[in-house]
N, C-alpha and C positions, 0 to 999 in steps of 0.2 A: 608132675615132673620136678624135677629136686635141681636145682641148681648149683654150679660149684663156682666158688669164689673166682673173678680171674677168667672164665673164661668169654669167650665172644659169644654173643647170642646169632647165629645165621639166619632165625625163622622165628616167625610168632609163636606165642607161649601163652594158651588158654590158660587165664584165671579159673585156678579150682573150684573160689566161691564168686560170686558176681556181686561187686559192689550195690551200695544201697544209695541213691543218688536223690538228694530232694534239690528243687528248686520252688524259691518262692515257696516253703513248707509245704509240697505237695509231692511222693515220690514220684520216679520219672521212672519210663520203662528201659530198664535196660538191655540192649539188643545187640552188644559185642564189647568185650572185655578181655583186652588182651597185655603182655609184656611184647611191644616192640623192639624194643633197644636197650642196651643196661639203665636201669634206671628209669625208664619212659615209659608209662602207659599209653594205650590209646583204650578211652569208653566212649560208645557211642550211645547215646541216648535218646526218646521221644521227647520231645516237650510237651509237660503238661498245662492243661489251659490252664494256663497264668495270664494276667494284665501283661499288656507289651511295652513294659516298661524294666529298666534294670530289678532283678528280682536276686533275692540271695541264694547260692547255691554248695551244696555240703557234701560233700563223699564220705561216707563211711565202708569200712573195711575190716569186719571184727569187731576189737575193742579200739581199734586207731578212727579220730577222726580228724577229715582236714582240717586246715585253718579256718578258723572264724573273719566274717568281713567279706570272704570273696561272691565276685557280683558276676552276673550275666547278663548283657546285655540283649532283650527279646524284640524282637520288629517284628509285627504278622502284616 
């Protein structure tokens, strides 16, 4: 679906391709990826068995990736 500058979004908006999500270098399964709101994603993702301790975590998207640094905090 093609978006136009400007406009409101009224309803979720599947991602074409489904991001690539690692945490704690281990990929996670991805199981919904959507545009909620201008500008706001929601991904929801498994946790992969990682230590339950803060682990780093990356979204990639294409050639885009997130910031480097960002942490999740894991409690099993």
């Amino acid at each position: 679906m093609v978006m136009t500058a400007g406009k409101i979004i009224r309803s979720t908006i599947p991602l074409s391709t489904l991001p690539t999500i690692t945490i704690g270098g281990v990929t996670a399964l991805v199981s919904y990826a959507k545009l909620v709101a201008s500008g706001k994603f929601q991904i929801n993702v498994t946790v992969p068995n990682v230590g339950g301790v803060d682990q780093l975590i990356t979204i990639a998207m294409g050639s885009s990736v997130s910031q480097g640094g960002a942490v999740l905090a894991i409690s099993r």
